[in-house]
Each structure stands twice: as C-alpha cells, then as structure tokens.
C-alpha positions as CSV (number, residue, x, y, z in Angstrom):
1,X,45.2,7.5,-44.8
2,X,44.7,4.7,-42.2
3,X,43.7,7.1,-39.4
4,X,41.1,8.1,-42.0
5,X,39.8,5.0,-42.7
6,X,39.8,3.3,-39.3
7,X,37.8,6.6,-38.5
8,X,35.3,6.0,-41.4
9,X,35.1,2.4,-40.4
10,X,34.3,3.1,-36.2
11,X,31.7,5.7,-37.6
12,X,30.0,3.3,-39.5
13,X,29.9,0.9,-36.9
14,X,28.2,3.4,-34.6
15,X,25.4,4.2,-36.9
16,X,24.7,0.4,-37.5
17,X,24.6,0.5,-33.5
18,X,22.4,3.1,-33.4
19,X,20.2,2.0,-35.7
20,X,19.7,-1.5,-34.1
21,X,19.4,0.3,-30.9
22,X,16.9,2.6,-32.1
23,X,15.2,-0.7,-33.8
24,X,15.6,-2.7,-30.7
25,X,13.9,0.3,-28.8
26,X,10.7,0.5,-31.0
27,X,10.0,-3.2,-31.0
28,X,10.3,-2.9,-26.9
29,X,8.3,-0.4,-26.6
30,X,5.6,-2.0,-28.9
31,X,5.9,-5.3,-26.6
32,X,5.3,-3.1,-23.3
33,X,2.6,-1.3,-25.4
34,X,0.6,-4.6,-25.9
35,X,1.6,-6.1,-22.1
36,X,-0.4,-2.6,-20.8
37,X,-3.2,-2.5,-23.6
38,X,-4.0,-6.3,-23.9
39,X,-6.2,-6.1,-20.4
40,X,-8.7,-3.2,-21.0
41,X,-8.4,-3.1,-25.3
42,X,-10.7,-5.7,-27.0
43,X,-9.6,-8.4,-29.3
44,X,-10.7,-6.9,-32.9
45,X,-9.8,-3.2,-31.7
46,X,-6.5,-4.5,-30.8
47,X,-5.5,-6.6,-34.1
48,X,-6.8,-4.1,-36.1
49,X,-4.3,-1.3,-34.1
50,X,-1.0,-3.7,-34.1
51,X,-1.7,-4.7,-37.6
52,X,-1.8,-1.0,-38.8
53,X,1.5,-0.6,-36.7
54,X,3.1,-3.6,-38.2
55,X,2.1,-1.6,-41.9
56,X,3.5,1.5,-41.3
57,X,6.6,-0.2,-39.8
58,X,7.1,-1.9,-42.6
59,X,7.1,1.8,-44.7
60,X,10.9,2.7,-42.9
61,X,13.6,1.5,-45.5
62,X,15.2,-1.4,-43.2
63,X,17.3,-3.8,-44.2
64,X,14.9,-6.6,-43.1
65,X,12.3,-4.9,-45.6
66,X,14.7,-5.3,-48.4
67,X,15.9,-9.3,-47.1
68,X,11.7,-10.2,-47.1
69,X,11.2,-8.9,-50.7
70,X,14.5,-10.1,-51.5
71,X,13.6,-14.1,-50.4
72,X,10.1,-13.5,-51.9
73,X,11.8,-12.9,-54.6
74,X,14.4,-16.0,-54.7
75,X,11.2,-18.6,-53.8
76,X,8.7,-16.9,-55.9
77,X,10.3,-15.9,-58.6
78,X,8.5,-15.1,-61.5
79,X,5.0,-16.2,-59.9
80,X,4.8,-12.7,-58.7
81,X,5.1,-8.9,-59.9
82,X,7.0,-6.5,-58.3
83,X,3.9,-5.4,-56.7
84,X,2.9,-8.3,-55.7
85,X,5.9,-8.9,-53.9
86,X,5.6,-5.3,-52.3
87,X,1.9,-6.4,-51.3
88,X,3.1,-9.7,-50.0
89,X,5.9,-8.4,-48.0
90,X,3.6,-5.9,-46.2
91,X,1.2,-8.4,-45.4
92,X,4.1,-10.2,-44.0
93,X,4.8,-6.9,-41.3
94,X,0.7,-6.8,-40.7
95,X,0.8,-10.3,-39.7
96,X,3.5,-10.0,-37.3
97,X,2.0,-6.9,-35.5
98,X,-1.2,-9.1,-35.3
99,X,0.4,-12.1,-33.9
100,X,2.7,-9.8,-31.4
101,X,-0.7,-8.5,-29.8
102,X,-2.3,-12.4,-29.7
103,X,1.1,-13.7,-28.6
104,X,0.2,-11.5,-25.2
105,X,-3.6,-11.6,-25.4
106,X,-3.8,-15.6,-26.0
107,X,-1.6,-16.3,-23.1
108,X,-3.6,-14.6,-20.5
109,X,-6.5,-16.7,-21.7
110,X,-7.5,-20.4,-20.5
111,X,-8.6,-23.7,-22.6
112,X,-12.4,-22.8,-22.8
113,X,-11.5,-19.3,-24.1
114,X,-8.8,-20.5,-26.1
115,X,-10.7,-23.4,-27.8
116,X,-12.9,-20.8,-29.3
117,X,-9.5,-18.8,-30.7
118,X,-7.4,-21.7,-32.2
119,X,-8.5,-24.8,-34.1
120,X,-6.1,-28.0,-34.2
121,X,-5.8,-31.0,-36.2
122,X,-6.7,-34.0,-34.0
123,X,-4.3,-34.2,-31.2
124,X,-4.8,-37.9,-30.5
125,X,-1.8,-38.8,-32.0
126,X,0.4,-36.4,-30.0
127,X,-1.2,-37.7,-26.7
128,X,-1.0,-41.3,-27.6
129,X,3.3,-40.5,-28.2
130,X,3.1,-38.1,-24.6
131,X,1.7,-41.1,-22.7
132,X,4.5,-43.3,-23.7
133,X,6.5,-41.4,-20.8
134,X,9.5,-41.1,-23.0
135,X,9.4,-37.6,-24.4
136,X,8.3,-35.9,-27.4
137,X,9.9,-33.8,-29.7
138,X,7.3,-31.2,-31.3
139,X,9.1,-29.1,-34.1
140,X,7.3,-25.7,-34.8
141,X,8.6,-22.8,-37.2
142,X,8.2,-18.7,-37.3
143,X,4.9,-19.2,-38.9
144,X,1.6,-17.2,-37.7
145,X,1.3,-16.6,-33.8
146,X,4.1,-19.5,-33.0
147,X,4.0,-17.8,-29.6
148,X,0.8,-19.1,-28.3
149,X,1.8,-22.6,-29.3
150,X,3.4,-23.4,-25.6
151,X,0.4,-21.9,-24.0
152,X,-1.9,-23.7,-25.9
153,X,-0.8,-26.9,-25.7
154,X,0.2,-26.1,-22.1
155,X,-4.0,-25.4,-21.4
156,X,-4.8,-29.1,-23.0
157,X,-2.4,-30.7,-20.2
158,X,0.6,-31.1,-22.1
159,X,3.6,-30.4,-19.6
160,X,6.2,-29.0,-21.9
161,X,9.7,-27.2,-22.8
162,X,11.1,-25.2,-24.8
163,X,14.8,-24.0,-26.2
164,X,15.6,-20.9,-27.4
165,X,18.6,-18.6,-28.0
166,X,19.3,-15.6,-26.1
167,X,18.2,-12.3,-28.0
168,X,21.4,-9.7,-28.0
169,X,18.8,-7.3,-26.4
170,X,18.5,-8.3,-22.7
171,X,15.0,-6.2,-22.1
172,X,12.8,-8.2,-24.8
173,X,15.1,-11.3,-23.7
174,X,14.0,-11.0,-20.7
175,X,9.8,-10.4,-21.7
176,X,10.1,-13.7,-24.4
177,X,11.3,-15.5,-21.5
178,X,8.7,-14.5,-19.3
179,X,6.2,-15.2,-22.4
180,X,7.1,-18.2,-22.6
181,X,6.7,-19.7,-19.1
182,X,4.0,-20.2,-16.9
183,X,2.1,-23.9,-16.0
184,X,3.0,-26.4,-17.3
185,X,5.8,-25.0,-19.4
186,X,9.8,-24.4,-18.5
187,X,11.9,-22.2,-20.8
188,X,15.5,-22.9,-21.6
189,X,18.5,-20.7,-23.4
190,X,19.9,-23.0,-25.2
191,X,23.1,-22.3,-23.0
192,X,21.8,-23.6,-20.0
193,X,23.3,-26.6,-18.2
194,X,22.4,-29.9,-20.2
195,X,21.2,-32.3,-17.6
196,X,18.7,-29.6,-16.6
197,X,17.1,-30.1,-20.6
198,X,17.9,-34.3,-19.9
199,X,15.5,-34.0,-16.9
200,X,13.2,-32.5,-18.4
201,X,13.1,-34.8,-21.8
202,X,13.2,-38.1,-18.9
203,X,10.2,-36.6,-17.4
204,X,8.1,-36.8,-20.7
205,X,7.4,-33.9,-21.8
206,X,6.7,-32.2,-24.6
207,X,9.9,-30.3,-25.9
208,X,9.2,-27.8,-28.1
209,X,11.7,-26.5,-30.6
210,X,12.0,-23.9,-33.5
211,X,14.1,-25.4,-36.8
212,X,13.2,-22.8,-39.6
213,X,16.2,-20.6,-39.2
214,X,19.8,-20.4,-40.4
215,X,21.6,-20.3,-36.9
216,X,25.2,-20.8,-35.2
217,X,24.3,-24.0,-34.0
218,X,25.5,-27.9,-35.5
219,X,23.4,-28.1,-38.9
220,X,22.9,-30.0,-42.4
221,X,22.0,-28.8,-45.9
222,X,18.3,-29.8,-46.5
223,X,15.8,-28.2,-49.0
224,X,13.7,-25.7,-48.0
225,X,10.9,-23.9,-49.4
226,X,12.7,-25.4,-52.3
227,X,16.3,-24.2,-52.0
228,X,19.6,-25.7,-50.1
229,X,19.5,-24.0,-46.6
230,X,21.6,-24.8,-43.4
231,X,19.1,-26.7,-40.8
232,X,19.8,-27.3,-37.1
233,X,20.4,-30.7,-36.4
234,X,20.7,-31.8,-33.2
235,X,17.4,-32.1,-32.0
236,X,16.9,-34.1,-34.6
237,X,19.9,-36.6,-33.6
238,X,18.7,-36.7,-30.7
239,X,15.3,-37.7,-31.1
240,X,17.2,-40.7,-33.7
241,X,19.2,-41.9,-30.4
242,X,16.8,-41.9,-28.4
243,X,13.6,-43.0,-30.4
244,X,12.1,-39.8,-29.2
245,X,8.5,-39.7,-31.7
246,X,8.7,-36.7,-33.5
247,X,5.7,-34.3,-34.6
248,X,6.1,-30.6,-36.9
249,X,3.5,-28.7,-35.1
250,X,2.9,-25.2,-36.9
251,X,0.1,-22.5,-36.6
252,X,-1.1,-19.9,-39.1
253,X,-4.1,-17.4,-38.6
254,X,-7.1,-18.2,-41.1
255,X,-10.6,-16.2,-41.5
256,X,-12.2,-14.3,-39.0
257,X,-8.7,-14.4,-36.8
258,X,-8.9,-18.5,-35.9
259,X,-6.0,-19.5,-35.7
260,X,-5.2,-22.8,-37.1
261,X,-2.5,-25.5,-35.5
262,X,-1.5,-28.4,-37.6
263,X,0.3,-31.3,-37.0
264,X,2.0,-33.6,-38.9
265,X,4.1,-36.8,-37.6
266,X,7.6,-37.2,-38.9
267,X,8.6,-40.9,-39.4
268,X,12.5,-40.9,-38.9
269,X,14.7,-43.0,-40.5
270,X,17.0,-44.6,-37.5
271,X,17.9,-47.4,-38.8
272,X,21.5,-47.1,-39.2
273,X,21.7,-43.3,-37.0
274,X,24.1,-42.5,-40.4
275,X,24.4,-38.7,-41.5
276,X,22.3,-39.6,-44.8
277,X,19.3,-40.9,-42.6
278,X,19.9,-37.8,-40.0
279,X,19.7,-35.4,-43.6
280,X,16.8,-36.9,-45.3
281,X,15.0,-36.4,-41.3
282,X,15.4,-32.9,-41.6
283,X,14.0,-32.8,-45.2
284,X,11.4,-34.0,-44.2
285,X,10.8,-31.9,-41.5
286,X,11.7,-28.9,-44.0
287,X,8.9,-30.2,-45.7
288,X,6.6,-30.0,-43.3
289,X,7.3,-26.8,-42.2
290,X,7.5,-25.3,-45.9
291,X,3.7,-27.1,-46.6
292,X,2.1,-24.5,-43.9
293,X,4.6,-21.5,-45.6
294,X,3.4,-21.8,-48.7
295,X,-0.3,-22.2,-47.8
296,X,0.4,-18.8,-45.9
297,X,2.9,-17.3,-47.1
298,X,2.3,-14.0,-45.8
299,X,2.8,-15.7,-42.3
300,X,6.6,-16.5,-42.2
301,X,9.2,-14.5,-41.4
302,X,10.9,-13.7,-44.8
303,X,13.3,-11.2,-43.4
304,X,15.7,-13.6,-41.9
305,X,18.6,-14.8,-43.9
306,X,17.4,-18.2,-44.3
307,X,19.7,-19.0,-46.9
308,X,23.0,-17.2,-46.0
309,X,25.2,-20.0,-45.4
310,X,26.0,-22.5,-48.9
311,X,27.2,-25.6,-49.3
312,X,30.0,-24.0,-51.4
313,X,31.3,-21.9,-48.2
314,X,34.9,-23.0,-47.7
315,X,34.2,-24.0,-44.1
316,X,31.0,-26.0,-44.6
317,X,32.2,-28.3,-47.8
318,X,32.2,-31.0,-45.1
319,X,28.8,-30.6,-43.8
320,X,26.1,-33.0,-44.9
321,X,23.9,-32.3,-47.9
322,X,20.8,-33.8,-49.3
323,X,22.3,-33.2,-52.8
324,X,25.6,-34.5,-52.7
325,X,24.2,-37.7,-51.4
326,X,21.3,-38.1,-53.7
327,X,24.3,-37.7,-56.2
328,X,26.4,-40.6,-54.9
C-alpha cells in the first residue's frame, strides 16, 4: 500500500512539473516572440496581437485562471455576476499580453518618444526628494505595464535601482534581468551582497521596489484591497531609520494606449520607529497602491495568492497586525 501511494504521490509531482514546465515554456517563448517582433511590428499591430494571445491564454483551465476569478470574487463580491467576473478576469490576461509587448517596445524607446506614450502626475516632488542626495524609496505594484516604470524614469534623469527576487525559471530570469537594466538603472536579486544595495541607496538614487505581493520575505498584516494580507516590510523600515522620503509610484494604461504614472507621497510615521508606526506605514502604502487597483481593476495581477498567509496561521500569531492594534 505504501509503495502504491508513494508511486501516486511522485506521479503527481511530475505532472505538476510538467505542467509548470510546459507553462514556463509558453511564457518564454512569448517573451522571445516580442524581443524579435518589437523592431519591425508596429505599436497598434502589436498590442492588438499580444492582447489576443493574452485571451486565448487565458481559455486553458490553469490554476492561475481559477486564483484571479477566485480573488475577484473575495474583493468584489457581490458587486459583480459570474459573468462579469469571467469578463473581468479576461480582461485581466489581455492586459498583461498588452503590457508584456510595451514592457519590450517602451524600453527601446527614449524620453521624446516616450513622453508621447506615458503621462505622469507632476514629478516635482520626486525630484525635489532625489536632490536631497539621500535616497529615495519609490514603491510600485503589479499594476498596468510596471515594467517600463525603471526605464521611464531612467529617460527623465533619474539614476535608479531596483530589487527583485529570482524567478525559479533561470531563462526568463535571466531576460527580466536584462529588462530591467540599462542607463541609469542597476538591477539587484534580492540575494545579492547588501553593501552593494547600501552603495547604491548612499549614492541617491532612486530605489525602486514592488510591495503588492504575499512573499517569503520579513512582513506585517496590513489591509489590502480591503482584506488582511501579509506585506513586506523591510523596505519600509528602512526608509523609517533612515528618513529615506518615500513615494507609491504605480502605472495603469488609459484610452487610446497612454499609459498613465501616478504618484503619491507617503508621509511615514517615525516618530518612535515602533512596529505600530512601521504597520500603519504599510497601510498606507496598501492604500495607495489599492486606489490605482481599483480604478483599474482589470490591471492587477489577480492570480497571485495575495492573501494566502492569515493572521490566524500558527507561525504568524506574532506578526504585527493593523487589527490587533487598532483593538488594543
């Protein structure tokens, strides 16, 4: 019986393998398909191509298909029908094969050409922080083409840096990291040596950072897009030590394929550098970040397991949370 089983059990891990290989292997293939197409296929053309991919990818039964309806479902409610959450949740795939061709097709462009492609909110207040010499910490979610933000602020002489983690696939590893370099701009695994990310910080740059997502990484319990979700933290500690001025820069595309950048400043409370000032920081930047979700909802990235980790969990009773200290 156990032989039978442990056999059942090493089968099943080999599909799952197989399937994320075969997943990993289509979204490759659709990255080198852009990085060959992006020079000689027009703008409109290619949208209108990646966006029709994006749809019919979003017709194979995948678990990430059923996790996006699932937390449309959770935020939403009873706001939407069952086929509006079906609509919602493929306009959710379209967007992303959109914003995979710009992600490539912005970067190769420079600030003239780019100006005419992406709109900001007045960037005044992010320069007056940058010339203070002291670093900067911009916060930016999976929203819209989040991609081209580096690039883009890179083109309006912004020298910046960015963490990430390392994807389990080492091929589209490999192209993100590539995206996501060039003038102006160093990319980081969030393994790398520390003093290398303190040099950078001390030479005041922008530093770039994505805080939308449920990740192995030190955290709090903050609200967002309503609910009680595990939030990275440490950036945000950081920023409290070191008086770093902190800004939640996010991007959506709007009419006629503009894409929009807006920034918000984040006044953090560092008064006392407590956990209860560090978790009402982050709500706030949840907040931030859930204002450009919810104007654009089809723009996120519902499929990831935002809220898989609860306060409850045995192993995370000790971690802050906004509600157990508004309760005290």
């Amino acid at each position: 019986m156990a032989v039978v089983v442990y056999c059942a059990q090493t089968a099943g891990t080999t599909i799952n393998n197989l399937i994320r290989q075969f997943k990993n292997d289509v979204v490759y293939t659709i990255v080198l398909l852009v990085a060959a197409l992006w020079p000689v296929f027009p703008r409109r053309p290619g949208l209108a191509l990646f966006g029709f991919l994006g749809g019919l990818f979003y017709l194979l039964p995948t678990k990430d298909r059923r996790w996006c309806k699932e937390h449309l479902r959770l935020v939403f409610g009873s706001q939407l029908t069952e086929r509006e959450i079906g609509r919602r949740a493929r306009g959710v795939y379209v967007n992303l094969g959109k914003n995979l061709f710009d992600a490539l097709y912005l970067s190769q462009k420079d600030k003239a050409q780019l100006d005419k492609m992406v709109h900001s909110d007045d960037l005044s207040p992010v320069w007056d922080a940058y010339n203070r010499k002291q670093g900067v910490l911009t916060i930016t979610a999976h929203t819209g083409c989040f991609e081209m933000l580096l690039h883009y602020f890179a083109t309006q002489g912004f020298a910046c840096f960015a963490i990430g983690r390392e994807l389990y696939d080492r091929r589209i590893d490999e192209l993100v990291k590539r995206q996501r370099s060039g003038e102006n701009i160093v990319y980081l695994h969030r393994t790398e040596n520390l003093r290398k990310f303190l040099k950078l910080l001390s030479e005041g740059r922008l530093f770039g950072v994505l805080l939308d997502q449920d990740t192995n990484v030190d955290g709090v319990f903050a609200h967002f897009l309503g609910l009680l979700a595990y939030t990275p933290s440490a950036t945000v500690k950081l920023a409290m030590r070191r008086n770093l001025p902190v800004f939640v820069i996010t991007t959506a595309r709007d009419t006629g394929d503009i894409h929009r950048v807006f920034v918000r400043k984040i006044a953090l409370e560092t008064e006392q550098g407590s956990d209860a000032e560090l978790v009402r920081n982050v709500e706030k930047i949840n907040t931030a970040i859930g204002e450009t979700i919810m104007a654009y909802p089809e723009q996120w990235v519902w499929m990831h397991k935002r809220w898989r980790r609860k306060p409850s969990d045995p192993e995370y009773r000790n971690t802050p949370n906004i509600e157990a200290m508004l309760d005290k």
